[in-house]
DRENSENU-34129 format. One line per 4 residues: number of its first residue (from 1); for each residue x, y, z of C-alpha. Coordinates in nm, 3 decimals, decimal comma, padded with zeros to 5 digits, m for minus. Each point is the difference from the previous one (the first is absolute). Layout:
N
NUM) X/Y/Z  ...
This chain:
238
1) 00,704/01,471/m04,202  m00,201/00,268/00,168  00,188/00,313/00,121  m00,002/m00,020/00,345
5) 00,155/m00,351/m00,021  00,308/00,125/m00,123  00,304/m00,157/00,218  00,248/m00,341/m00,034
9) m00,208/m00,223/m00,300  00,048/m00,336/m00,022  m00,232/m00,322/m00,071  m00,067/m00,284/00,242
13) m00,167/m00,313/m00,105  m00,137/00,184/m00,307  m00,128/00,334/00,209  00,095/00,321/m00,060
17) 00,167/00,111/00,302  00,094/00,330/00,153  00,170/00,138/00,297  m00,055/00,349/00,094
21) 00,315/00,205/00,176  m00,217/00,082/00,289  m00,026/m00,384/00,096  00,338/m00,029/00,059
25) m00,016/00,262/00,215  m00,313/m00,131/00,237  00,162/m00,382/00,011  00,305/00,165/00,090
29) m00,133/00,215/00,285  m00,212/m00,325/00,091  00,323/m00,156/00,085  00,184/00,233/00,161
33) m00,304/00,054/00,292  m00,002/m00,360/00,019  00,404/m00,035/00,067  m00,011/00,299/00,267
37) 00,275/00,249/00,010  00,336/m00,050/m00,181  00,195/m00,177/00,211  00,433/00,020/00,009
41) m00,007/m00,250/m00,311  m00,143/00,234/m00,269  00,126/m00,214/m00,292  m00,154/m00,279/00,163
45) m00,365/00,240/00,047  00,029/00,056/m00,347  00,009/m00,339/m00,179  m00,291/m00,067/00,237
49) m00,189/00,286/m00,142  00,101/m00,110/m00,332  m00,104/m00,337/00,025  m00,350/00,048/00,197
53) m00,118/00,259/m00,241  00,097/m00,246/m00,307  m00,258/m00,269/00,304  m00,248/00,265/m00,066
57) 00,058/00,007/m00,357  m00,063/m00,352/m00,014  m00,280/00,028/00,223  m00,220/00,221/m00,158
61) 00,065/m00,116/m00,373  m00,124/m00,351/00,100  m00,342/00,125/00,169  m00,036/00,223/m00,333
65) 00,104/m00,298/m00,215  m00,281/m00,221/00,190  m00,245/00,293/m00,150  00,177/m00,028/m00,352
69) m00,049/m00,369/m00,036  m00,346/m00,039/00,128  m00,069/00,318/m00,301  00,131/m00,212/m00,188
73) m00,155/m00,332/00,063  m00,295/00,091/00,129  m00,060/00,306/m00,185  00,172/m00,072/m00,342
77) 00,122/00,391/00,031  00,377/00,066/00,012  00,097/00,262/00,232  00,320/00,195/00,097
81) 00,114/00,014/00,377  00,111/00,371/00,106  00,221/00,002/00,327  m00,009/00,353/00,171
85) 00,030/00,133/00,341  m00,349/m00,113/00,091  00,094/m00,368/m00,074  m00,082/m00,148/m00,325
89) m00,309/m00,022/m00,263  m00,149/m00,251/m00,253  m00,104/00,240/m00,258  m00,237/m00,229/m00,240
93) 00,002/00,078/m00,428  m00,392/m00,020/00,053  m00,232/m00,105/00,259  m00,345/m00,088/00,050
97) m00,147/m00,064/00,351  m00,242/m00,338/m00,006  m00,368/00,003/00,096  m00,167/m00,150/00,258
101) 00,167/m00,255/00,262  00,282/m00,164/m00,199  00,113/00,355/m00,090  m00,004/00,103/00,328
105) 00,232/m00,298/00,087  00,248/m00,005/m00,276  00,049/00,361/00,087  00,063/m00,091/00,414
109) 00,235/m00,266/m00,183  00,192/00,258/m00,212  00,029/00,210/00,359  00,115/m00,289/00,217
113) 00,225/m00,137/m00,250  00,259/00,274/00,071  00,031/m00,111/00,351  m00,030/m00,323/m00,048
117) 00,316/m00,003/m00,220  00,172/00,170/00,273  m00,100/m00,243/00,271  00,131/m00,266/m00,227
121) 00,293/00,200/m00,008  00,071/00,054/00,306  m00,012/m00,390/00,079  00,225/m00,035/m00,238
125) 00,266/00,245/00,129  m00,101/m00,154/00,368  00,082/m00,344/m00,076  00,293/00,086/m00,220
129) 00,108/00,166/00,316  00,052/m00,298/00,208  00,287/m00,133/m00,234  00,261/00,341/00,035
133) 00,245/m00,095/00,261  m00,073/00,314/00,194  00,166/m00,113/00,311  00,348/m00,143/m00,155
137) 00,247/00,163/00,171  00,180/m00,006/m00,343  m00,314/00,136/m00,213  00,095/00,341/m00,237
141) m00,131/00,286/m00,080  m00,179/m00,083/m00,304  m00,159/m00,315/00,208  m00,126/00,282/00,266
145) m00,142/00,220/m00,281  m00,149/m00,304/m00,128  m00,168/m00,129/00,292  m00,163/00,388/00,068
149) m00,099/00,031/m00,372  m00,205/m00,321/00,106  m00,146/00,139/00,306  m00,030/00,352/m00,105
153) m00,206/m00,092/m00,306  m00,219/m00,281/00,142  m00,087/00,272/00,273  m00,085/00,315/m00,304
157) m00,168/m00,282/m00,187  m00,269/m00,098/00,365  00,009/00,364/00,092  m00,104/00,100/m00,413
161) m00,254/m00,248/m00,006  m00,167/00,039/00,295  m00,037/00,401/m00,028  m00,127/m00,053/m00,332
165) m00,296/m00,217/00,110  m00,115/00,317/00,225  m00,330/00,125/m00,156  00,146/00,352/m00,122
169) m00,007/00,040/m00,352  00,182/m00,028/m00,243  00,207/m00,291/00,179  m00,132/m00,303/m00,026
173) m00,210/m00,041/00,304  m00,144/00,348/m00,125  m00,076/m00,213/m00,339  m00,174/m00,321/00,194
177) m00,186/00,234/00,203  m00,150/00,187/m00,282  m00,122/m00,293/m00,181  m00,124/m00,106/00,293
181) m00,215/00,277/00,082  m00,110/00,055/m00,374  m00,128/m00,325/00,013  m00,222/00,015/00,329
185) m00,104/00,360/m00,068  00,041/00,047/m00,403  m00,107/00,410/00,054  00,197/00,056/00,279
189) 00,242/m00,199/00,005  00,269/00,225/m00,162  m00,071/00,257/00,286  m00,035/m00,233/00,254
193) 00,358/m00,167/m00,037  00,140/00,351/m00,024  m00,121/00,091/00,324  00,149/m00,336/00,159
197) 00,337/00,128/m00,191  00,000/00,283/00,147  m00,043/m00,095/00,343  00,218/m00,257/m00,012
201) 00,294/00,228/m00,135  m00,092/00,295/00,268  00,043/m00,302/00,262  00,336/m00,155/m00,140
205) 00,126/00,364/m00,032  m00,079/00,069/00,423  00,167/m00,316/00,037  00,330/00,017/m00,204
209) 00,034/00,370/00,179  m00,068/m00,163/00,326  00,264/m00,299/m00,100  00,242/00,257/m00,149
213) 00,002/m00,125/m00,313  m00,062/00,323/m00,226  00,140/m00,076/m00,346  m00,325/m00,271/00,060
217) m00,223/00,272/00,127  00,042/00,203/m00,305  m00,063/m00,284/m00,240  m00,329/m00,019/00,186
221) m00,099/00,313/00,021  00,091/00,000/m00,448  m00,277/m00,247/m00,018  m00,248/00,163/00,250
225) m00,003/00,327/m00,186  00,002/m00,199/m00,301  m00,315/m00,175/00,098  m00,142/00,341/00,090
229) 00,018/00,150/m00,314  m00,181/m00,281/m00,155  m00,267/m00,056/00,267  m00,061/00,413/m00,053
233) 00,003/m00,026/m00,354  m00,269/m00,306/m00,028  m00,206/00,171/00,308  m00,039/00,372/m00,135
237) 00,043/m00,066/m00,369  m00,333/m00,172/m00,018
């Protein structure tokens, strides 16, 4: 296991699996902003917190896991998924990008596959929703936790999946985006798609300020300056 995947180790459905301390930390702060203030029923705030950061758990290992499997049906490469406070990564044992058109599709599959696992996710949660009692007079606690586990995890998995499909590398519309400007411009394209990921970060980082959402806004600004550095490194290391 590579150092800086040190953290909780455990294997699902044959991957290597890790989950970094700082993860716990982000899903747990996701939470809490989405619940609003602590209200007179603290016990009550905290099981909630509890229980929608083990939603985001959930969440994010099955977009990674829809990576993982198409690695390793697609690919025939195993891979080990790496949870951290930036979400979540497939990290491949060895892999080699495919020429021409089908490459360039199998790799927009491997992107979109992450999302798509949460979308099917999320339906799942949705419609398994619709059978919790919610409005029993006589429904528990554990039936109310229940029914915003459902929620609260269908809602991570749409919100996951659609953020990923933006085209700002390295999340997976960052990915589709490449591939698709490396195959329309194969000696630009690199550059190209880093230029699109940077304005598109810069533009979702004006907005999430704007929105006051700024544990968001520093996520994008992460991957703008990361795009930066790679843009100026390609551009004046010629």
């Amino acid at each position: 296991m590579p150092p800086h995947s040190q953290g909780f180790s455990f294997s699902l459905f044959g991957f290597p699996t890790v989950i970094q301390p700082f993860f716990w930390l982000i899903a747990a702060l996701i939470t809490a902003l989405m619940l609003g203030g602590i209200d007179d029923d603290m016990p009550l705030w905290i099981a909630h917190v509890i229980v929608g950061m083990a939603g985001v758990l959930i969440a994010v290992l099955v977009h990674e896991l829809g990576h993982a499997l198409t690695f390793r049906h697609l690919f025939r490469t195993p891979c080990t998924i790496v949870l951290h406070g930036f979400g979540g990564m497939a990290i491949p044992a060895h892999h080699r990008r495919g020429c021409g058109f089908s490459g360039a599709v199998a790799e927009c599959f491997l992107a979109f596959s992450g999302p798509l696992a949460g979308f099917i996710l999320a339906f799942f949660m949705l419609w398994l929703r619709q059978f919790v009692p919610i409005g029993d007079e006589n429904a528990g606690l554990a039936t109310v936790l229940f029914h915003y586990f459902l929620w609260w995890t269908a809602v991570i998995s749409i919100f996951w999946g659609i953020l990923n499909l933006l085209p700002i590398y390295p999340m997976d519309g960052g990915h589709i985006a490449r591939e698709v400007c490396i195959f329309l411009f194969p000696r630009r394209g690199i550059e190209i798609s880093l230029v699109l990921s940077m304005t598109v970060a810069v533009l979702c980082v004006v907005l999430a300020f704007q929105f006051g959402h700024f544990i968001i806004a520093l996520f994008f600004v992460y991957f703008a300056y990361q795009n930066y550095q790679e843009w100026s490194a390609r551009l004046f290391g010629r």
